[in-house]
C-alpha positions as CSV (number, residue, x, y, z in Angstrom):
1,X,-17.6,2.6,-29.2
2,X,-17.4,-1.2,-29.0
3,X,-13.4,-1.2,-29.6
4,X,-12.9,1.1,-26.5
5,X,-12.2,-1.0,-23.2
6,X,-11.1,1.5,-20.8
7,X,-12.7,4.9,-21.3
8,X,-11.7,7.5,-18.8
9,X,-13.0,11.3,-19.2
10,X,-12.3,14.2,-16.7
11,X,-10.1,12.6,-14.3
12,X,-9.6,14.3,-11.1
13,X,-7.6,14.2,-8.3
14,X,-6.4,16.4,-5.8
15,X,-3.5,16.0,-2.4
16,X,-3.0,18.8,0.0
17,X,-1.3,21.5,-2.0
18,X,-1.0,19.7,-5.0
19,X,-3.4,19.2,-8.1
20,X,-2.2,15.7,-9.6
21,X,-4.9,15.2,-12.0
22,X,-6.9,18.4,-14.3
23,X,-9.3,16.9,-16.1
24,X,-7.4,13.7,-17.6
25,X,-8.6,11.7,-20.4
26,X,-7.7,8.6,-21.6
27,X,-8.6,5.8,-23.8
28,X,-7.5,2.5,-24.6
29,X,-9.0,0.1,-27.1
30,X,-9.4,-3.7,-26.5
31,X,-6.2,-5.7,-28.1
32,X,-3.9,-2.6,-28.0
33,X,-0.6,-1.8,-26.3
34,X,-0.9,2.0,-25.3
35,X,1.5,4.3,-24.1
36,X,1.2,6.4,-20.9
37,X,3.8,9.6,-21.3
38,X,4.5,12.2,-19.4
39,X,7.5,13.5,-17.4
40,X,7.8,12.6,-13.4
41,X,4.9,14.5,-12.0
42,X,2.6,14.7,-15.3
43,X,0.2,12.3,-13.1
44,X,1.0,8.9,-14.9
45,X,1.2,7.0,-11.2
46,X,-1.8,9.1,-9.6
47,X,-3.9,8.2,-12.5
48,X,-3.0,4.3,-12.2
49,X,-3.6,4.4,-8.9
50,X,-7.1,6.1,-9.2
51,X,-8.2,3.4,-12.2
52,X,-6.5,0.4,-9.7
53,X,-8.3,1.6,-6.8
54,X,-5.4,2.4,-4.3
55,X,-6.7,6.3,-4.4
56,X,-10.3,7.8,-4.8
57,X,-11.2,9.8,-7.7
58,X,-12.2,13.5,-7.2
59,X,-14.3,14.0,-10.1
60,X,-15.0,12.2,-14.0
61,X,-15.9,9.0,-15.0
62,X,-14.2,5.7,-15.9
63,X,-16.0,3.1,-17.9
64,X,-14.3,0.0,-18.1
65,X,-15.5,-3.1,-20.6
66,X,-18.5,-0.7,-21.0
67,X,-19.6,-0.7,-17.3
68,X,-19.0,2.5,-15.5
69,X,-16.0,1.5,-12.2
70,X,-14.9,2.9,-9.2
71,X,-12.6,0.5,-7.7
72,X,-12.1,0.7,-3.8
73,X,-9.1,-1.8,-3.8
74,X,-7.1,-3.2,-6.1
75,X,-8.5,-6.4,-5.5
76,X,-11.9,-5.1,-6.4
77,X,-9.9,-3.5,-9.8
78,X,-8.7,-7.1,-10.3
79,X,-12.2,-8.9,-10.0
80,X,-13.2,-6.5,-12.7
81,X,-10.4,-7.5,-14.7
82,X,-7.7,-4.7,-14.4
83,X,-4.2,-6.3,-13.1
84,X,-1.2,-3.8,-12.9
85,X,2.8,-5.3,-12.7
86,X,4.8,-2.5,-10.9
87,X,8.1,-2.0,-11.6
88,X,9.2,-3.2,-8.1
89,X,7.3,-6.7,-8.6
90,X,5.1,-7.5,-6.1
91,X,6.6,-11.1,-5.1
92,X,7.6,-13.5,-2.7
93,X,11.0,-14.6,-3.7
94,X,11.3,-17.1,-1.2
95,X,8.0,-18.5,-2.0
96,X,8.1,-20.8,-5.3
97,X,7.2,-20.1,-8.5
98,X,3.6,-21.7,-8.4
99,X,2.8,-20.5,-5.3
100,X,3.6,-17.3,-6.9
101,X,1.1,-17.7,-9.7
102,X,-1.9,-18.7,-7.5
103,X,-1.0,-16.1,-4.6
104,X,-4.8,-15.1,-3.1
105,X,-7.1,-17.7,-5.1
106,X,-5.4,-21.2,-4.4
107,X,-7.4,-24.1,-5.0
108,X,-8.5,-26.2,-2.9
109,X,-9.3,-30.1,-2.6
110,X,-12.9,-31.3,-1.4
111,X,-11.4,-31.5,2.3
112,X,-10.5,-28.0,2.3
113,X,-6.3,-27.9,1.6
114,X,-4.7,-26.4,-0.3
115,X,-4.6,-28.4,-3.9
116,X,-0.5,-28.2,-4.9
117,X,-0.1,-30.8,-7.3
118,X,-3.2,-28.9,-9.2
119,X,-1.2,-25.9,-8.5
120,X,2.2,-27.1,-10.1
121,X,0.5,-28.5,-13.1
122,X,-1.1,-25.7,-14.1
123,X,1.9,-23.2,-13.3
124,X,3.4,-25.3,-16.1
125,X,0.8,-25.0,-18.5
126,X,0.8,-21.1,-17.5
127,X,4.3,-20.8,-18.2
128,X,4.4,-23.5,-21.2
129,X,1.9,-21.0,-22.3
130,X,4.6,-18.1,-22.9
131,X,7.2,-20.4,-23.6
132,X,8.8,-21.0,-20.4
133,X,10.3,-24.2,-19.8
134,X,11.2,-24.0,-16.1
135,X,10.6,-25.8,-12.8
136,X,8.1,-24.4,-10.9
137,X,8.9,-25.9,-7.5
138,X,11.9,-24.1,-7.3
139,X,12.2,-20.8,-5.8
140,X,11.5,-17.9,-7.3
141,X,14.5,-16.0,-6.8
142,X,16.5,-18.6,-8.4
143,X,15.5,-17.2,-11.5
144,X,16.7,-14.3,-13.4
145,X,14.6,-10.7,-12.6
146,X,13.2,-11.5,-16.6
147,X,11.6,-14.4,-15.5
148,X,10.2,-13.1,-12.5
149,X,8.9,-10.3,-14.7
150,X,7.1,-13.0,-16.9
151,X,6.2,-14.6,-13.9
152,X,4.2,-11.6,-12.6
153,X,2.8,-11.0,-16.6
154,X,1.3,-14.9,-16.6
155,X,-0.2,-14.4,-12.9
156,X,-2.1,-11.2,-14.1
157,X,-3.0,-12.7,-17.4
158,X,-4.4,-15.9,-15.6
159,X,-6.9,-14.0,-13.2
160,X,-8.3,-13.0,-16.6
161,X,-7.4,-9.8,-16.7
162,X,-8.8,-7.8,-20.0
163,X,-6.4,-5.1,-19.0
164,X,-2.7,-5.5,-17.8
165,X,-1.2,-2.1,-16.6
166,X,3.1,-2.2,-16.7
167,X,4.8,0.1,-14.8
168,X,8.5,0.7,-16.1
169,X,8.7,-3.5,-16.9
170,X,11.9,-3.2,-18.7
171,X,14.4,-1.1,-16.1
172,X,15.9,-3.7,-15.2
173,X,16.1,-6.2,-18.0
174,X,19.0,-6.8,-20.4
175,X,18.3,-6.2,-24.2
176,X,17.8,-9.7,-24.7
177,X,15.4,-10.3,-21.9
178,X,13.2,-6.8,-22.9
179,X,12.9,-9.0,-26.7
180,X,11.5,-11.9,-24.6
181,X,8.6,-9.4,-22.5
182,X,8.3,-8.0,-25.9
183,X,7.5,-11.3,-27.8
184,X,4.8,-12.1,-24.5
185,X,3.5,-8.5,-25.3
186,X,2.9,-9.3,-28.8
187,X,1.1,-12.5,-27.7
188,X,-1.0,-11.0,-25.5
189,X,-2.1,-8.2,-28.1
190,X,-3.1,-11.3,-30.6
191,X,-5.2,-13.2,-27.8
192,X,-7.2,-9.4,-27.6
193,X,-5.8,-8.5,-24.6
194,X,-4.7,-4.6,-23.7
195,X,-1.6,-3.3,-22.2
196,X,-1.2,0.0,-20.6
197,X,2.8,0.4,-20.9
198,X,4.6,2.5,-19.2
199,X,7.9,3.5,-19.6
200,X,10.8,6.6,-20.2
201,X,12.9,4.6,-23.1
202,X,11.5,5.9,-25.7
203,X,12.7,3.5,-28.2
204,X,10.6,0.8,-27.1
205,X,7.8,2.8,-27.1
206,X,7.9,3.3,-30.7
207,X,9.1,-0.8,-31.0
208,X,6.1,-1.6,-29.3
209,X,2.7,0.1,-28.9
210,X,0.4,1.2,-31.0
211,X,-0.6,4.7,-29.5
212,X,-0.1,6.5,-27.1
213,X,-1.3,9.4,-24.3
214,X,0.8,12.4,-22.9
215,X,0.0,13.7,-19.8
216,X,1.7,16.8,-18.7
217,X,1.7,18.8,-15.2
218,X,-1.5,16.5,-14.2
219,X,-3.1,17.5,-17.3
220,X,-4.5,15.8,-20.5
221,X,-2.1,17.0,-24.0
222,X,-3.6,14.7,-26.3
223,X,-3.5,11.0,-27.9
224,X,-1.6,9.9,-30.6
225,X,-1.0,6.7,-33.2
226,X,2.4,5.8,-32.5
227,X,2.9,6.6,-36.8
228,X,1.9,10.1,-36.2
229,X,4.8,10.9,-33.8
230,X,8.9,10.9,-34.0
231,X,11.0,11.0,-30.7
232,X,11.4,14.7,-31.1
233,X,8.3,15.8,-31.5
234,X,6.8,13.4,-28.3
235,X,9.8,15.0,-25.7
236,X,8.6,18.8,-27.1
237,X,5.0,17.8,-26.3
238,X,5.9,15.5,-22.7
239,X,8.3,18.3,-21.8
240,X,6.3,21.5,-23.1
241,X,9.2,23.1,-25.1
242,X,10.5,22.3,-28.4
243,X,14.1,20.4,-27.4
244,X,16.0,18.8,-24.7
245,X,19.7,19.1,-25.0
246,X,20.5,15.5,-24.5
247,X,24.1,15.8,-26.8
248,X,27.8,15.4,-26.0
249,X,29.3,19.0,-25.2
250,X,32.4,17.7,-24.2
251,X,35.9,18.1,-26.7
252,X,38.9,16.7,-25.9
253,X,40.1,16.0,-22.4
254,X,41.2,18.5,-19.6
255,X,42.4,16.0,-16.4
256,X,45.8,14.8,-17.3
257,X,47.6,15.1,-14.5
258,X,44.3,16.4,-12.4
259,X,44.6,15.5,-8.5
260,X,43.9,11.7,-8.0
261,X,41.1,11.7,-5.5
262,X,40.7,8.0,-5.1
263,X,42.2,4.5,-6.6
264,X,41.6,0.9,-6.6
265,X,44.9,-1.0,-6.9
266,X,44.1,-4.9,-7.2
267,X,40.9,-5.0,-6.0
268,X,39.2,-8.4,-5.9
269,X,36.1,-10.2,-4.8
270,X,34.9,-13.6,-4.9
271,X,33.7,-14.4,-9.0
272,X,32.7,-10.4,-8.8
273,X,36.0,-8.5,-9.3
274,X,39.1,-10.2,-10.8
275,X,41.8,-7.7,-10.1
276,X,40.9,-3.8,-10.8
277,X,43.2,-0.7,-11.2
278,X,41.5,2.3,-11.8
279,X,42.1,6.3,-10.6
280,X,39.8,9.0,-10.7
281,X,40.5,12.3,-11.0
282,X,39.5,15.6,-8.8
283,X,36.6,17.2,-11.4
284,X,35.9,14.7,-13.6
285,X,33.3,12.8,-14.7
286,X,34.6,8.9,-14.8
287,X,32.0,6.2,-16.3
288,X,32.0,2.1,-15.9
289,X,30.3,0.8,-18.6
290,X,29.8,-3.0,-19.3
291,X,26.9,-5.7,-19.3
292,X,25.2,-6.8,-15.9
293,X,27.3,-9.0,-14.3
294,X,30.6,-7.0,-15.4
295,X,31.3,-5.6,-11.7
296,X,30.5,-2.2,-12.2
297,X,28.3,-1.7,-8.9
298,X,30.5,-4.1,-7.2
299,X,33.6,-2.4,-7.9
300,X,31.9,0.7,-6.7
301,X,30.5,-0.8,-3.4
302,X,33.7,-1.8,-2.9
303,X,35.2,1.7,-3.2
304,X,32.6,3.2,-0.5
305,X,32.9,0.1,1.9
306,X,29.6,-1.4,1.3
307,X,31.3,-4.5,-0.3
308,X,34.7,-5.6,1.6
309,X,37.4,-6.7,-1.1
310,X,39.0,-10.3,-0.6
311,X,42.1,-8.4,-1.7
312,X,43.4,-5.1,-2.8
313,X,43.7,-1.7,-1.6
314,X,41.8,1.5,-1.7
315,X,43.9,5.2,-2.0
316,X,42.5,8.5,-1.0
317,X,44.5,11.5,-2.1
318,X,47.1,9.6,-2.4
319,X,47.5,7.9,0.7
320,X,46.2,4.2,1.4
321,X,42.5,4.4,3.1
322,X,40.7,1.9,5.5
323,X,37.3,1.9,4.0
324,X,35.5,-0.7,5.6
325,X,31.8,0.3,5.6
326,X,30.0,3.1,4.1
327,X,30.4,5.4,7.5
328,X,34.2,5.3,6.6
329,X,33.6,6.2,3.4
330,X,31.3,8.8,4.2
331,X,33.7,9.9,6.7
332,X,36.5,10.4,4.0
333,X,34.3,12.5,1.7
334,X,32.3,10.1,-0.3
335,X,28.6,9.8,-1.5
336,X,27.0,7.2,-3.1
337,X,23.6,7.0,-5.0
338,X,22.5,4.1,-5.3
339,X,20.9,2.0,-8.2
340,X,17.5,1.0,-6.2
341,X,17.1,4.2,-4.8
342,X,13.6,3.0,-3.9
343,X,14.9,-0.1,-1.5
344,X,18.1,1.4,-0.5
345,X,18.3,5.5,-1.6
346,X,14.7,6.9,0.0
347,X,13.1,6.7,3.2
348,X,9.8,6.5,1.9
349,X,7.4,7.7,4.8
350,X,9.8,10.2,5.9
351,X,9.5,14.2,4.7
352,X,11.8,15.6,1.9
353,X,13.9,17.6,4.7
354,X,14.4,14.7,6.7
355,X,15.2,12.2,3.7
356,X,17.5,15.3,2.5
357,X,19.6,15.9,5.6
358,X,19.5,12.7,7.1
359,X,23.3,11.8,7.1
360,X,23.7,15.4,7.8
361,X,22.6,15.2,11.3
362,X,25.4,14.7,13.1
363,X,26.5,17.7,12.2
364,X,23.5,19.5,12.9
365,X,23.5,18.3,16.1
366,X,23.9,20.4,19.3
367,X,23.6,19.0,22.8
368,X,21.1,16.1,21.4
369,X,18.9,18.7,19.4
370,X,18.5,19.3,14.9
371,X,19.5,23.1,14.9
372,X,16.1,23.6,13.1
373,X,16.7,27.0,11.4
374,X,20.0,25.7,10.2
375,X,18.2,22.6,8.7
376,X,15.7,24.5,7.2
377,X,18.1,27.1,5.6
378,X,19.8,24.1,4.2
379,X,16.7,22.5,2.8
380,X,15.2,25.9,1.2
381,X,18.7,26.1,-0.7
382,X,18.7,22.8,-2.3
383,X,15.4,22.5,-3.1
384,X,15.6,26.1,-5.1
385,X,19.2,25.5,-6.4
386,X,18.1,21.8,-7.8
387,X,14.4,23.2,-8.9
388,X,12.8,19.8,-6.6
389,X,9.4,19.8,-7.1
390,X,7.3,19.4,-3.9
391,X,4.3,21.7,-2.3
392,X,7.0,21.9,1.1
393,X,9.9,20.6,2.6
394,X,7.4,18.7,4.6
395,X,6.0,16.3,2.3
396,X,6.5,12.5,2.6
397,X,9.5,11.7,0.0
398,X,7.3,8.8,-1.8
399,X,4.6,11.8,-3.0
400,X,7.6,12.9,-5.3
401,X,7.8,11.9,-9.2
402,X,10.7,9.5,-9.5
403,X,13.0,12.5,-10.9
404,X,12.2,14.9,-8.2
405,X,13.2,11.7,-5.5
406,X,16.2,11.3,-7.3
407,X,17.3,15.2,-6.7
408,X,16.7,14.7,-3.0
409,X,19.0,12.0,-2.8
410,X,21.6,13.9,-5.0
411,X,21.1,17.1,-2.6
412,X,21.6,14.7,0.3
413,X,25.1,14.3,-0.4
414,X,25.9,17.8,-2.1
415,X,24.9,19.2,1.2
416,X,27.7,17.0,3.2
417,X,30.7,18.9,0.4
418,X,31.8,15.2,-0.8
419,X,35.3,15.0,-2.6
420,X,33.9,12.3,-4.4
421,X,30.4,11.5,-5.8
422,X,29.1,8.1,-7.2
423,X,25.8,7.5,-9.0
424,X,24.9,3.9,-9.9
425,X,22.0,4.7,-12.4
426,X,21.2,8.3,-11.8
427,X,18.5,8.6,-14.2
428,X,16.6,4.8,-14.1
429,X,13.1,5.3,-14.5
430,X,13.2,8.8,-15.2
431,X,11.8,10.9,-17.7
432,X,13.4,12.9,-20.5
433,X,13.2,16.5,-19.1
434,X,13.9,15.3,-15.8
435,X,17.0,13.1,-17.4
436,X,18.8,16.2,-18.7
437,X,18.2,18.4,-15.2
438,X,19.7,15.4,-13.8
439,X,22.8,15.5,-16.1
440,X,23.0,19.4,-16.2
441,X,23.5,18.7,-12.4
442,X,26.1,16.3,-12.4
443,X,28.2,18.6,-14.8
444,X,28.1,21.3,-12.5
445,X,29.3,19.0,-9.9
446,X,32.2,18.2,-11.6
447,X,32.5,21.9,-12.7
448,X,32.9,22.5,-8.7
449,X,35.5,20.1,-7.9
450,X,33.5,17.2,-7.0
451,X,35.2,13.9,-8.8
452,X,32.1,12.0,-10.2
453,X,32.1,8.0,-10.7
454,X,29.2,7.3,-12.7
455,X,27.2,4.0,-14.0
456,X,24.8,3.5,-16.3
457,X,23.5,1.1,-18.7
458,X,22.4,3.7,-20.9
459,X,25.4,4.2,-23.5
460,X,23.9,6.9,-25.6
461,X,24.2,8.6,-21.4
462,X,27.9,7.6,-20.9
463,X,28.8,9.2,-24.0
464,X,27.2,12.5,-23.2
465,X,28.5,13.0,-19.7
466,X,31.6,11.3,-19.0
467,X,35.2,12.9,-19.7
468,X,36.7,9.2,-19.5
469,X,35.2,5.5,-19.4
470,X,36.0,2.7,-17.7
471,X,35.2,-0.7,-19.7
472,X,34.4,-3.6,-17.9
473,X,33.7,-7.4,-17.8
474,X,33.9,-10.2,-16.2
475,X,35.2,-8.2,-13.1
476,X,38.1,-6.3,-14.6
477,X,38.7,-3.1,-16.4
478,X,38.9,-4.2,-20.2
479,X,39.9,-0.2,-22.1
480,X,39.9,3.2,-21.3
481,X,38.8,5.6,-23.0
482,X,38.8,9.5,-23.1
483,X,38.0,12.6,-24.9
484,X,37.3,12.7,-28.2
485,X,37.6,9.0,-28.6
486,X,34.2,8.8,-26.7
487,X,31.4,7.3,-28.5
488,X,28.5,5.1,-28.5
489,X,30.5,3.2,-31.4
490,X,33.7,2.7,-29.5
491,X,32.0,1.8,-25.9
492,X,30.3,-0.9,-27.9
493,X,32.9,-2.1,-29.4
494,X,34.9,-2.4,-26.5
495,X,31.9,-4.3,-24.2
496,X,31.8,-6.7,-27.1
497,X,35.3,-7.6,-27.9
498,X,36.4,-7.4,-24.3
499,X,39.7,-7.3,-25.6
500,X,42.1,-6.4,-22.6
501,X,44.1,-2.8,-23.0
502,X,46.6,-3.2,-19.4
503,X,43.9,-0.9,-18.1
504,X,45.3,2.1,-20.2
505,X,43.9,4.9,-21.8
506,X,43.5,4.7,-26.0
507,X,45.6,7.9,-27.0
């Protein structure tokens, strides 16, 4: 069909012990933004990374603009006009903006150097292009992460690409800034271009594109017009059963006068953290909500030592506690999960065991050698008890779906018997099904004891799992609230009046 631009039929591809694509279709039309669904490990990544070259197809066939492809490279997949934006953008902060844009083809003068003042004036008509107005001989990281995503959108678009593939583009922009990629989206659609979209919000898949693919378990479940679908019925056919619990189970609230575990008493930073009180309590589950920018990750690097407060003190149990670096913290009974778990939670090229037990070793340890039998016993238990998904112990950490990476990191700390458990955006970038194994684990933490500080930008999350939240802005703790009077109603209201309670619960 003339309207088809990518037509892939019988995908194939298989790793040692693991079949990551069965027999995958998929088709996208030219001037379309499609969806690619699935849950962590349907074979979403492995199939991008077939089409873009980085792996080699088993088996089936991939026609692109007609022509049948097998792209070695991704550079080969960009020549034919296939350009992908990964969720961690593939950069050069230091580097500026326009040497950003013409990274790989820069042009050059007639004496064979590099042509910048041709590069900076066509950045600008790049970017004037999308309706950015900024300067391009500035550093990149002096701009927001939004427009470094669009940044990364106009350099694909200007190697001509027919096809731009987005990988989770939104997960770390702000509601306003995801309108702004939108608005470039829709743009892009008009001038006939196609978008392969990925992501696990599934409101902005129905906002945005116009079908849609599910891939489940490596295998092909169908395609859909966006119309034809609601959110229920996409999760029963992504997940393979007919619900997800993904509701607020919680009544009332069972911690006054719990065990304090650990406190913050005047805690400030620099411009980050302008004075914070706040408790948490042995079993529960105690959320920061706020915008970016309201301190919630830097009040809780502070609490585990990877931030040093200007001022303030830190309690544990009741008693004041010198927590100057993570090992102190760590030492003391704390975990921490953190928001980037690809840059700072993983150790990509290293096995599931040894990304599982790594700050377990010193304990492990006996006269300079891993008690191996121990650390396998270990590794066999979490990976059953927290259903991981991975063909052994042995496999390399970055074969794992997002969700699956996420549970090893959770299992690295449940292993060490914290007292206290943070998560900074335990369920970014993961899928539905895996999203409520991920909360069914976190309640069972706190069911055992473990006090649980938890952060997400997901309010529709914070209202399922917390027993209390924590408000913040502008560094401090704005209202409290608990129980019954949690909802996605009063958390908003509350991030948008930033109206200031004395740090006290509503009753």
């Amino acid at each position: 069909m003339a309207d088809i631009l990518l037509d892939i039929k019988g995908l194939e591809k298989a790793f040692p012990g693991v079949k990551a694509l069965k027999g995958v279709n998929l088709q996208v039309r030219r001037g379309e933004i499609h969806a690619l669904m699935g849950e962590n490990g349907a074979g979403k990544s492995t199939l991008i990374k077939v089409l873009t070259g980085i792996y080699a197809k088993d088996g089936g066939t991939i026609l692109f603009d007609g022509k049948p492809l097998d792209a070695r490279s991704p550079i080969e997949a960009n020549a034919a006009g296939i350009s992908t934006i990964y969720q961690e953008l593939n950069l050069v902060l230091f580097q500026t903006v326009y040497e950003n844009l013409f990274i790989g083809r820069e042009p050059l003068t007639k004496w064979g150097r590099v042509d910048r003042p041709t590069m900076v004036r066509e950045a600008q008509r790049i970017l004037q292009e999308f309706g950015i107005d900024i300067d391009v001989t500035r550093p990149l990281s002096n701009y927001s992460t939004a427009v470094q995503q669009m940044v990364a959108i106009a350099r694909a678009v200007s190697t001509k690409a027919q096809l731009v593939i987005m990988d989770e583009p939104t997960s770390s922009l702000d509601v306003q800034e995801v309108q702004l990629l939108f608005g470039i989206m829709r743009k892009l659609k008009q001038s006939g271009i196609s978008m392969i979209f990925i992501s696990h919000k599934l409101d902005e898949i129905f906002e945005i594109c116009d079908r849609l693919t599910v891939l489940k378990d490596g295998s092909f479940v169908g395609d859909y017009d966006i119309d034809a679908l609601d959110q229920l019925k996409l999760i029963s056919l992504m997940v393979g059963r007919d619900s997800v619990e993904l509701e607020r189970t919680k009544k009332g609230y069972a911690f006054d006068g719990a065990t304090q575990v650990a406190a913050v008493k005047g805690i400030r930073r620099g411009m980050q953290l302008a004075g914070v009180d706040l408790e948490i309590l042995q079993g529960e589950v105690l959320g920061l909500a706020g915008l970016l920018g309201s301190g919630r990750t830097e009040l809780a690097q502070a609490l585990f030592g990877s931030q040093v407060p200007d001022e303030g003190e830190i309690f544990w149990w009741g008693q004041p506690a010198k927590v100057h670096s993570p090992a102190d913290a760590i030492g003391l009974g704390m975990g921490f999960c953190t928001e980037d778990r690809k840059v700072e939670g993983i150790i990509p090229h290293l096995s599931v065991k040894e990304n599982m037990t790594i700050a377990l070793l010193p304990k492990l340890n006996f006269l300079g050698f891993v008690r191996r039998k121990q650390q396998d016993e270990l590794v066999k238990k979490y990976i059953d008890r927290l259903k991981i998904k991975t063909p052994s112990p042995e496999q390399a950490i970055n074969n794992l779906s997002g969700g699956n990476q996420q549970k090893v990191l959770l299992a690295r700390w449940m292993c060490m018997n914290p007292k206290l458990i943070i998560l900074d955006e335990p369920t970014r970038g993961i899928d539905v099904g895996a999203k409520a194994e991920i909360e069914q684990l976190i309640q069972e933490l706190a069911q055992s004891g473990i006090a649980v500080l938890m952060i997400s930008s997901e309010i529709a999350e914070l209202e399922r799992n917390c027993d209390r939240i924590a408000v913040m802005r502008e560094g401090r703790v704005v209202q409290q609230l608990k129980g019954d009077d949690i909802s996605q109603n009063n958390i908003m209201h509350a991030i948008a009046s930033g109206s200031e309670k004395g740090g006290q619960c509503n009753e």
